[in-house]
N, C-alpha and C positions, 0 to 999 in steps of 0.2 A: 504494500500500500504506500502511497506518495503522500510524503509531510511537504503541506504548499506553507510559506510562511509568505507574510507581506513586511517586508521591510523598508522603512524612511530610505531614500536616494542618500541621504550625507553618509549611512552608514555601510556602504562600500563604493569600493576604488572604481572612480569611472570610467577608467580604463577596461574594467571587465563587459561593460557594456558595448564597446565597438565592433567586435564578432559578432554577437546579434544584430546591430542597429542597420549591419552593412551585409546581412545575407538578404541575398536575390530574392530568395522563396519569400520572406519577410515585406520586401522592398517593394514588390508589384502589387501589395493590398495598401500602400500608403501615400500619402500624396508625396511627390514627387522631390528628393531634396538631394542635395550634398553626399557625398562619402562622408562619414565621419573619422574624426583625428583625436586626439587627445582632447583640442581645444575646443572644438565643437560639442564633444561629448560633454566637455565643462560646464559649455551654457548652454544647451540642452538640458541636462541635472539640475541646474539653478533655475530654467524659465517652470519648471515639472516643483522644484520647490516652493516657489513664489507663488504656482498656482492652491498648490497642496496649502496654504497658509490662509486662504481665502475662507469663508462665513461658507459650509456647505459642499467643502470640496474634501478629497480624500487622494492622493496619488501615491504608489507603492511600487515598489522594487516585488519581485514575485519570485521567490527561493521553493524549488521542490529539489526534496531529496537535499537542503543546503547548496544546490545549483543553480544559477542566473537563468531563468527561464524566460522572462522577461520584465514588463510592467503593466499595471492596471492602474485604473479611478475611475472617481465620479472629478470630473474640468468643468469649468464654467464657460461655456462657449456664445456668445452673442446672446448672453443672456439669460440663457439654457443649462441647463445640468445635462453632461454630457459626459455617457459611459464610453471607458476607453479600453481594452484587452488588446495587448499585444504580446504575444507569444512566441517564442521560435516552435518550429514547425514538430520538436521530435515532442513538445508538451502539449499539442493541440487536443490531446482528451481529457483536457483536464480544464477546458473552456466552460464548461457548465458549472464548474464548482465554482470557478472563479467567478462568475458571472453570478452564482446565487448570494457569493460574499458580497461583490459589491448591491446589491439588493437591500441586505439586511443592512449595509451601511447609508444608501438613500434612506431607508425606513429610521432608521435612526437620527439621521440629518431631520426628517419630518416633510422631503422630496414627497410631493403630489405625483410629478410629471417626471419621468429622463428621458432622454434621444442615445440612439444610437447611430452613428452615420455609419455606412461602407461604402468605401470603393467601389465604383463600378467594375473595378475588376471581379466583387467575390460574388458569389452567386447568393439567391435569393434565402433565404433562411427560413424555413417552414415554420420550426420552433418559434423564432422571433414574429412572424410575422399572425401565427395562432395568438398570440398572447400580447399582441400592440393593437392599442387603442388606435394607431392608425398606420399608415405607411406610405411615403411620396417620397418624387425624387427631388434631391437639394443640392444646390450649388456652395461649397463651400471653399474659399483660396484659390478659384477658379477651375475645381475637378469636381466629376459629378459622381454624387452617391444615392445609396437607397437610405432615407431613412425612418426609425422606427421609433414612434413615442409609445413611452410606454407608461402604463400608471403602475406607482409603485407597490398601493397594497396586492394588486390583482398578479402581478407578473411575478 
């Protein structure tokens, strides 16, 4: 069985984070950015702090097994609460769990409403789309995605 832990960014070196941030499989569901370097990955970590410090938001470092598997939150996007999972591709079974955590962490916040945007790269989500109060496509940084509002108590 896999121990997922969520850890605060300041509390590892973010350098461990540039093997994930810069694999392909990864890189085609996100919008569209940079290689990362040391220095990138710096303020990256700091812009993912600044938000995690906000009234309502939660952002976390994602350790299974005490290995970098990726990151998750609830980000405050154009106003919005805005669920975020990024995973490298060997922990993507373990998307549901991390998605029911961040859940109990909206319910906690006292979140009515979250979004989820995708890429139009990823395919449609049956799961997400049974259980959202709605779903349309949205232009967001100038890339088009599907997205899913969700209400918190019911999802």
């Amino acid at each position: 069985m896999n121990t997922i832990e969520y850890v605060k960014f300041v509390e590892l070196d973010p350098a461990e984070f540039i093997p994930l941030l810069n694999k392909e499989k990864l890189r085609k569901h996100l919008i569209d950015h940079a290689l990362f370097d040391v220095e990138l990955v710096k303020s990256w970590i700091a812009s993912k702090i600044e938000v995690d410090a906000f009234d309502g938001c939660k952002v976390r470092a994602v350790l299974v097994n005490a290995n970098l598997a990726g990151w998750c939150g609830i980000q405050l996007e154009d106003g919005k609460y805005e669920v975020a999972i990024v995973i490298d591709e060997s922990y993507w079974g373990i998307g549901v769990k991390i998605f029911q955590d961040i859940m109990v962490w909206a319910k906690d916040f006292n979140h009515k409403t979250v979004f989820i945007h995708f890429l139009y790269t990823r395919p449609e989500y049956k799961f997400l789309r049974k259980i959202a109060k709605n779903v349309s496509q949205s232009e967001l940084y100038g890339s088009q995605f599907t997205t899913y509002e969700l209400e918190v108590d019911s999802a």
